[in-house]
MMTF fields as JSON, N, C-alpha, C and O atoms, coordinates in Angstrom:
{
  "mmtfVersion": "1.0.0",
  "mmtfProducer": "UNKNOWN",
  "numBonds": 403,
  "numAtoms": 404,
  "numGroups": 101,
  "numChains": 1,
  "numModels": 1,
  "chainsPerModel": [1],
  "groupsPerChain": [101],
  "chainIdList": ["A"],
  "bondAtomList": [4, 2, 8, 6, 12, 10, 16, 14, 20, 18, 24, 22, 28, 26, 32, 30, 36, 34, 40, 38, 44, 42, 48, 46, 52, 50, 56, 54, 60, 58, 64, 62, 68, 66, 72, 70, 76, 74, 80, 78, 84, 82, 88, 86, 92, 90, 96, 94, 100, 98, 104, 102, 108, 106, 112, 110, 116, 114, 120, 118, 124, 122, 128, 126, 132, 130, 136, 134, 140, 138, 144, 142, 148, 146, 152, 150, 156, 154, 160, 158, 164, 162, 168, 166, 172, 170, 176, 174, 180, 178, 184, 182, 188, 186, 192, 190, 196, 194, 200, 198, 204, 202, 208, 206, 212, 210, 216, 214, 220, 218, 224, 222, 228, 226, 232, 230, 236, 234, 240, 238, 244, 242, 248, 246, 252, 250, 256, 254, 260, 258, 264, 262, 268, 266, 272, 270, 276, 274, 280, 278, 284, 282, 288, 286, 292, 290, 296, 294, 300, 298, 304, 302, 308, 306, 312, 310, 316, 314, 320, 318, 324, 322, 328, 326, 332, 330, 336, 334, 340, 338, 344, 342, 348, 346, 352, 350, 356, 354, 360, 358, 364, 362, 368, 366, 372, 370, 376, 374, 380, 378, 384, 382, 388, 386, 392, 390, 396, 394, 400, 398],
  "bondOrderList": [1, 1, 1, 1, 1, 1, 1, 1, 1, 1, 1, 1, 1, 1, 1, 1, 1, 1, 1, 1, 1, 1, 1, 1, 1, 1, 1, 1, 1, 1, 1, 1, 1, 1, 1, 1, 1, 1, 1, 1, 1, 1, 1, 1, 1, 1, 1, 1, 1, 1, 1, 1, 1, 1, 1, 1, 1, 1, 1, 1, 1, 1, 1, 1, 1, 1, 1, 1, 1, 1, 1, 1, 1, 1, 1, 1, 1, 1, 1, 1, 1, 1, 1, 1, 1, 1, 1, 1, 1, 1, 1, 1, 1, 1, 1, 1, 1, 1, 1, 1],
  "groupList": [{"groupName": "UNK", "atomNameList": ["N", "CA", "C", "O"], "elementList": ["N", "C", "C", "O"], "formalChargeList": [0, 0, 0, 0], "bondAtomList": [1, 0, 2, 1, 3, 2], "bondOrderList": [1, 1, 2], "singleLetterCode": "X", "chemCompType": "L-PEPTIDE LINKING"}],
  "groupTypeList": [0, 0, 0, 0, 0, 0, 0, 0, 0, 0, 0, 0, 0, 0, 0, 0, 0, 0, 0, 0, 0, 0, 0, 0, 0, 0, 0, 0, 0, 0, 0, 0, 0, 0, 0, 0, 0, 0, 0, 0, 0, 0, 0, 0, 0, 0, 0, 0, 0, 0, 0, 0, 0, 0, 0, 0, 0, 0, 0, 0, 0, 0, 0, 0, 0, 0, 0, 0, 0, 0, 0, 0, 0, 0, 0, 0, 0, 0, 0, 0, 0, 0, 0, 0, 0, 0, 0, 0, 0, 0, 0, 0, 0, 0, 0, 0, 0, 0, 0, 0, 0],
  "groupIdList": [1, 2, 3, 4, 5, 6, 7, 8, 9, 10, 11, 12, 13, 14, 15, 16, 17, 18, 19, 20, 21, 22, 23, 24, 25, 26, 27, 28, 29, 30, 31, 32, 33, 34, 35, 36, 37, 38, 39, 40, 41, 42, 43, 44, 45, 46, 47, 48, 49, 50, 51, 52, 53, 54, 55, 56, 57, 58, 59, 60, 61, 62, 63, 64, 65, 66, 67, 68, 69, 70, 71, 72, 73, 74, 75, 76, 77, 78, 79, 80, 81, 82, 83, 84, 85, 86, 87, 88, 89, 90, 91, 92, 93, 94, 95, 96, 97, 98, 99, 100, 101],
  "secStructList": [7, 7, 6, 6, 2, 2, 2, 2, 2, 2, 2, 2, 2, 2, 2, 2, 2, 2, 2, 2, 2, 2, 2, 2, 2, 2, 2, 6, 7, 7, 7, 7, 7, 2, 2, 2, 2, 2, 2, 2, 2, 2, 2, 6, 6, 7, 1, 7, 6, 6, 2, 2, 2, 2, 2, 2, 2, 2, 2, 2, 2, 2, 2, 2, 2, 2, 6, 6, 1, 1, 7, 1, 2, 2, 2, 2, 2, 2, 2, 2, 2, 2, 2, 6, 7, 7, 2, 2, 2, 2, 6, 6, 6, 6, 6, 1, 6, 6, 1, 7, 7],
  "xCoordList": [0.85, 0.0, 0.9, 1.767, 0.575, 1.304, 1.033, -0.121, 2.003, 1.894, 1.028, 0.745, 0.627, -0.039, -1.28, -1.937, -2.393, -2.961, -3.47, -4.592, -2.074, -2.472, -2.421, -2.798, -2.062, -2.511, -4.234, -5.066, -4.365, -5.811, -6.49, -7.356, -6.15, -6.801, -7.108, -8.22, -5.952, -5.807, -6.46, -6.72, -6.57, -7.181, -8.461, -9.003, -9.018, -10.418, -11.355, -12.45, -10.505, -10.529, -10.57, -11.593, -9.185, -9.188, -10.637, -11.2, -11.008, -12.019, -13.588, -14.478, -13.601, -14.774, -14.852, -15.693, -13.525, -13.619, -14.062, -15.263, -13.313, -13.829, -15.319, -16.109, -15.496, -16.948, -18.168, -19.122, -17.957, -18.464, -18.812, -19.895, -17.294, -17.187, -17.907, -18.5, -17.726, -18.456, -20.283, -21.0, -20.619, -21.53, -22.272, -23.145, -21.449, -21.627, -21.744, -22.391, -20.737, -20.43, -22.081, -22.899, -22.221, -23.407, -24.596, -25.253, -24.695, -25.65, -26.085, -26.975, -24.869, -24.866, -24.225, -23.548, -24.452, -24.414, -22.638, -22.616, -21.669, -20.432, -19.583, -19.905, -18.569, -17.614, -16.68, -16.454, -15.976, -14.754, -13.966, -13.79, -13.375, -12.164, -11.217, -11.695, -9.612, -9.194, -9.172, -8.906, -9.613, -10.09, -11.624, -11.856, -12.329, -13.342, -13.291, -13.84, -12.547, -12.455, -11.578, -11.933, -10.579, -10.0, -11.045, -11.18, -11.909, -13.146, -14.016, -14.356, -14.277, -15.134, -14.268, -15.072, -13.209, -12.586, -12.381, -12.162, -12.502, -12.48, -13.963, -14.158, -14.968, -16.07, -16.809, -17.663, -16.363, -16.522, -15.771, -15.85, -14.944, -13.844, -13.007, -12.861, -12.376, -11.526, -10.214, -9.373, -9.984, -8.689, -8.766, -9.438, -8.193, -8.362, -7.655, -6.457, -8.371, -7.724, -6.962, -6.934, -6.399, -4.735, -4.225, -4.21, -3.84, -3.416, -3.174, -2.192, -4.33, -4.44, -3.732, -3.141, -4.003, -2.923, -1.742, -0.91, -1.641, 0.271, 0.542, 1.181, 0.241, 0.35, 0.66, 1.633, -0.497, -0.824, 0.519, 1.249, 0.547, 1.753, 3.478, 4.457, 3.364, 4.774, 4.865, 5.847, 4.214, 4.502, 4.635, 5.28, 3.794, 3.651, 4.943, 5.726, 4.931, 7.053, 7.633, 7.791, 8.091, 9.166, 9.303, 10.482, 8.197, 7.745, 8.026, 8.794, 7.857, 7.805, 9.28, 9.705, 9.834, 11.418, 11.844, 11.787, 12.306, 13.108, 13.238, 14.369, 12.034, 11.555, 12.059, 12.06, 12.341, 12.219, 13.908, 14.331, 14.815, 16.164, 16.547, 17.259, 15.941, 16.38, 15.781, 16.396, 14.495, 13.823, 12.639, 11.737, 12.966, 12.115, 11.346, 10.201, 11.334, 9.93, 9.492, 8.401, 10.044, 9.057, 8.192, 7.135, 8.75, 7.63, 7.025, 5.858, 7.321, 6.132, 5.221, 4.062, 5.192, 4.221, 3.365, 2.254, 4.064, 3.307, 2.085, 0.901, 2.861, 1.892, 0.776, -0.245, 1.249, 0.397, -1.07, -2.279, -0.384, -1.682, -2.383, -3.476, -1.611, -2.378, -3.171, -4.171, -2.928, -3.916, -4.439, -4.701, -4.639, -5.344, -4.947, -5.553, -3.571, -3.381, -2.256, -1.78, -1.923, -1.381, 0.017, -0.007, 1.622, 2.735, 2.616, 2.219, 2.741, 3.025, 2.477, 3.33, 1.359, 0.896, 2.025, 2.532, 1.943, 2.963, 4.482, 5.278, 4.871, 6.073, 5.953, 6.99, 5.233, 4.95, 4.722, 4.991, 4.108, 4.321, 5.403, 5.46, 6.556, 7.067, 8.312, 9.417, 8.409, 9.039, 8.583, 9.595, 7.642, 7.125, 6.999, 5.812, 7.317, 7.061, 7.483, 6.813, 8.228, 8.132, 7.74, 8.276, 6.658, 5.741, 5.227, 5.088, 4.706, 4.184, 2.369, 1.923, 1.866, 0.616, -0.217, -1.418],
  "yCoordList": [-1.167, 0.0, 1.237, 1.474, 2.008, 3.794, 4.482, 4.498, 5.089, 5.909, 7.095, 7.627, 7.34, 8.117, 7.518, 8.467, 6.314, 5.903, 5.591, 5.705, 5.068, 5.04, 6.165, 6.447, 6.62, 8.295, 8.736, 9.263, 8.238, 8.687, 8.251, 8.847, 6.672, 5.655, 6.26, 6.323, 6.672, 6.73, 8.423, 8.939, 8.926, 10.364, 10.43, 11.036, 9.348, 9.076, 8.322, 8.624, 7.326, 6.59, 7.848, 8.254, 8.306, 9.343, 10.609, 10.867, 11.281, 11.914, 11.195, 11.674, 10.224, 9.274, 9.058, 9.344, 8.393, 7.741, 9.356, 9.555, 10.467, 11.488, 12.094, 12.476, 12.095, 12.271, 11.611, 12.245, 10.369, 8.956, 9.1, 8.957, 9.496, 9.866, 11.087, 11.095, 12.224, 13.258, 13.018, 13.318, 12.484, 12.355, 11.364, 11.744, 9.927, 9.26, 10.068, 9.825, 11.445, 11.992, 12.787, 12.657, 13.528, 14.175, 13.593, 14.049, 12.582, 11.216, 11.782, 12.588, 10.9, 10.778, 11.678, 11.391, 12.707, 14.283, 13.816, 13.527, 13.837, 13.327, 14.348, 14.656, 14.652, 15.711, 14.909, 13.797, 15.399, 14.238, 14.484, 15.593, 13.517, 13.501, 12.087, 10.97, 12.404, 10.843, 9.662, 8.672, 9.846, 8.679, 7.81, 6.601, 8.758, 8.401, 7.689, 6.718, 8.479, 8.196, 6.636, 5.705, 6.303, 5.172, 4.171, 3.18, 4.598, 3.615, 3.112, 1.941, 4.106, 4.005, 3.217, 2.755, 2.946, 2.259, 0.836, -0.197, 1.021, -0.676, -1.063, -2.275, -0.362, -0.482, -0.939, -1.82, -0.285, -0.791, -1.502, -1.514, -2.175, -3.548, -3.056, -3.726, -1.963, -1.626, -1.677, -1.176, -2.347, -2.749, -3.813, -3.982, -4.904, -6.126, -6.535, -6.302, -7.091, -7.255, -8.247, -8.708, -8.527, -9.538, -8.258, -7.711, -7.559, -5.703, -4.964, -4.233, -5.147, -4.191, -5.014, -4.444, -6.664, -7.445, -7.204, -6.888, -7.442, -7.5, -6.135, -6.081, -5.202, -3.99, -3.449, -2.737, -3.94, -3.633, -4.467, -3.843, -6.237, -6.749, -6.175, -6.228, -5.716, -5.562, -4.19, -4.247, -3.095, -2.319, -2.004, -1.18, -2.987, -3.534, -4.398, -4.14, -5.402, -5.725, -4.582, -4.33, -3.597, -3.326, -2.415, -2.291, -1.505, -0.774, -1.725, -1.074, -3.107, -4.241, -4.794, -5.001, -4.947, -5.642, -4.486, -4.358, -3.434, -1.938, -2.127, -2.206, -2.214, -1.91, -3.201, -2.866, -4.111, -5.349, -5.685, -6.751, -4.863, -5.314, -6.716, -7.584, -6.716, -7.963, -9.167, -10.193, -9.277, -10.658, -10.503, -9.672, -11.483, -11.395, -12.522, -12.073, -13.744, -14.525, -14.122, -14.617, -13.055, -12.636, -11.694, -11.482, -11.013, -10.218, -10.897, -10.522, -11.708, -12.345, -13.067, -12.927, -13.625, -14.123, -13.14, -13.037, -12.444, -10.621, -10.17, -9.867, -10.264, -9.85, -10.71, -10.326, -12.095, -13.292, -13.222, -13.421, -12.925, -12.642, -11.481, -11.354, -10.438, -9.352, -9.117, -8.427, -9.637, -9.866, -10.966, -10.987, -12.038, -13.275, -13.42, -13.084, -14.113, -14.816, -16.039, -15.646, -16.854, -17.911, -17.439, -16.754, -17.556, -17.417, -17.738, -16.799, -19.135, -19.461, -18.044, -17.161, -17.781, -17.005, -15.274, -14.569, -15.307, -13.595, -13.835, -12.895, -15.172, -15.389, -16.03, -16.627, -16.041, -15.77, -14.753, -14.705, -13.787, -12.396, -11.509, -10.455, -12.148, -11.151, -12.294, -11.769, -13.482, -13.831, -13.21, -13.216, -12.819, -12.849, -11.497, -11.4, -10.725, -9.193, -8.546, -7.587, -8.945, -8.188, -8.622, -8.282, -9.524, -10.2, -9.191, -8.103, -9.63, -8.694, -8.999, -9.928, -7.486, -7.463, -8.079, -8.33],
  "zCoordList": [0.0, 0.0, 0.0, 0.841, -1.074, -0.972, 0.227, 0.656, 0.86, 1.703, 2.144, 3.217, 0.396, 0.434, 0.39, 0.815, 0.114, 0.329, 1.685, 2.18, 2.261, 4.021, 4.661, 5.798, 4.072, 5.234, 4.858, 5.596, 3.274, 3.513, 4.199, 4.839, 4.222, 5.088, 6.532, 7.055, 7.043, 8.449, 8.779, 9.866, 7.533, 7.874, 8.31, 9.234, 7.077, 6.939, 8.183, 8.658, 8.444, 10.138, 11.4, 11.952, 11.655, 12.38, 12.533, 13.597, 11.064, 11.186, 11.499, 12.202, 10.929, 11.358, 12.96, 13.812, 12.978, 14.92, 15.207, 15.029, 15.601, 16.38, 16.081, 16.944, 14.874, 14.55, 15.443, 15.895, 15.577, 16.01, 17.572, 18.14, 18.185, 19.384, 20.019, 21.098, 19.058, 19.709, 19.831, 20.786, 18.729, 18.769, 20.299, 21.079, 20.275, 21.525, 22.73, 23.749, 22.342, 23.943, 24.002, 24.913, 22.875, 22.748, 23.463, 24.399, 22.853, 23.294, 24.444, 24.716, 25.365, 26.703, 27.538, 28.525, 27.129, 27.575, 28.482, 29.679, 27.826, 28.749, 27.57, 26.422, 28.263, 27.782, 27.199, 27.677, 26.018, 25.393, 26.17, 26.673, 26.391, 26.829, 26.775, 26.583, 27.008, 26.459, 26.746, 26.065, 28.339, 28.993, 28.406, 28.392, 28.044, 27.256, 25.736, 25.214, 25.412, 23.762, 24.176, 23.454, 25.161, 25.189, 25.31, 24.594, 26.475, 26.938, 25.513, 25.346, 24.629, 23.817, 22.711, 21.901, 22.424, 21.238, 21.79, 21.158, 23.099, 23.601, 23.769, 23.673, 23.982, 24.183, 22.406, 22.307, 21.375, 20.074, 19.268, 18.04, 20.016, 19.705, 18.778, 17.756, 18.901, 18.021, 18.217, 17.471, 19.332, 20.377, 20.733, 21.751, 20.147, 20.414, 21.872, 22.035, 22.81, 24.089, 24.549, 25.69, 23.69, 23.949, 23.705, 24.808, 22.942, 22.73, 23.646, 23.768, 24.579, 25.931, 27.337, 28.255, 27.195, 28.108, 28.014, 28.865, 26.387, 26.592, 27.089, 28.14, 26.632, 26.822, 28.068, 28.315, 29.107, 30.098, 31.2, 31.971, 30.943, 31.419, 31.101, 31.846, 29.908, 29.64, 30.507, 31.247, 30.63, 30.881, 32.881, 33.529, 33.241, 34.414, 34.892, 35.807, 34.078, 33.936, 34.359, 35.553, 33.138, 33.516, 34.644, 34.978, 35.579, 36.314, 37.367, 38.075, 38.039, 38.708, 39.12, 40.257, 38.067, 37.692, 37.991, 39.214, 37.413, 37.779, 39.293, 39.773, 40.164, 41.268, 42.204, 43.388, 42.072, 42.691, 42.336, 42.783, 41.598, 41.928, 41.321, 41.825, 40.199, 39.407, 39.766, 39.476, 40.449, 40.746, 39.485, 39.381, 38.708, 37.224, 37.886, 37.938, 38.426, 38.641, 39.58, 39.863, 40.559, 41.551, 41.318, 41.913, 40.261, 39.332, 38.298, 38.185, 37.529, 36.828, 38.07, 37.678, 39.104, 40.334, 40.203, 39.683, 40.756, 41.587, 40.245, 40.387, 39.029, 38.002, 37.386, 36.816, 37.655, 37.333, 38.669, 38.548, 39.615, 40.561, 40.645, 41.197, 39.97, 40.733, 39.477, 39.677, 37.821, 37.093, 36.483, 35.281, 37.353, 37.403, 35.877, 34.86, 36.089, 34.676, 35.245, 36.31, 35.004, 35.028, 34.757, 33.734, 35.422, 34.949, 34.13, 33.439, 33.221, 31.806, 31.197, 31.102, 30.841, 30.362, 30.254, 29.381, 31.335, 31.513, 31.508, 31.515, 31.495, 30.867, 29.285, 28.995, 28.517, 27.362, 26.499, 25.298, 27.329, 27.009, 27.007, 26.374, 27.998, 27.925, 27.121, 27.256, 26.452, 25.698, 24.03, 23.329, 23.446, 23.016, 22.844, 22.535, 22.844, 23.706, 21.884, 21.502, 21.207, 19.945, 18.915, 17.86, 18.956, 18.221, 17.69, 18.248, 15.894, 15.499, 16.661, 17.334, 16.256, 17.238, 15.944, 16.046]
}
């Protein structure tokens, strides 16, 4: 795809989603804002949520590990419990961590 094609793409997306959004906000009398507009793109599956896990674990990693002085399974534990996921699982993620999404 031309570059210039995907920018229309992504122009055309971009002006739609906010269009979309204001209107929702209109709706339901709620002010935009980006906490909203986040809520609302997960709320219309436009963020697939393995996206928002890894996301959410990796970044939870390295905030965890930094903090903990080099104990990497005591932070994958800590993160496996504190978001009900199974180690295997969050040590897959973070093997895995530059997978295409």
């Amino acid at each position: 795809m031309s570059k210039e094609l995907r920018k229309q793409i992504l122009d055309l997306f971009q002006d739609r989603l906010c269009l979309e959004y204001c209107e929702y906000c209109k709706k339901h009398q709620l002010k935009p804002e980006l906490e909203g507009l986040i809520t609302y793109l997960i709320d219309q599956e436009l963020i697939n949520p393995h996206v928002i896990q890894k996301y959410t674990v990796l970044k939870a990693f390295n905030e965890g590990y930094l903090g903990s002085r080099g104990q990497k399974t005591q932070t994958v534990e800590m993160l496996a419990d504190r978001f009900n996921l199974s180690t295997r699982t969050v040590w897959s993620i973070l093997k895995h961590k530059d997978d295409a999404r």
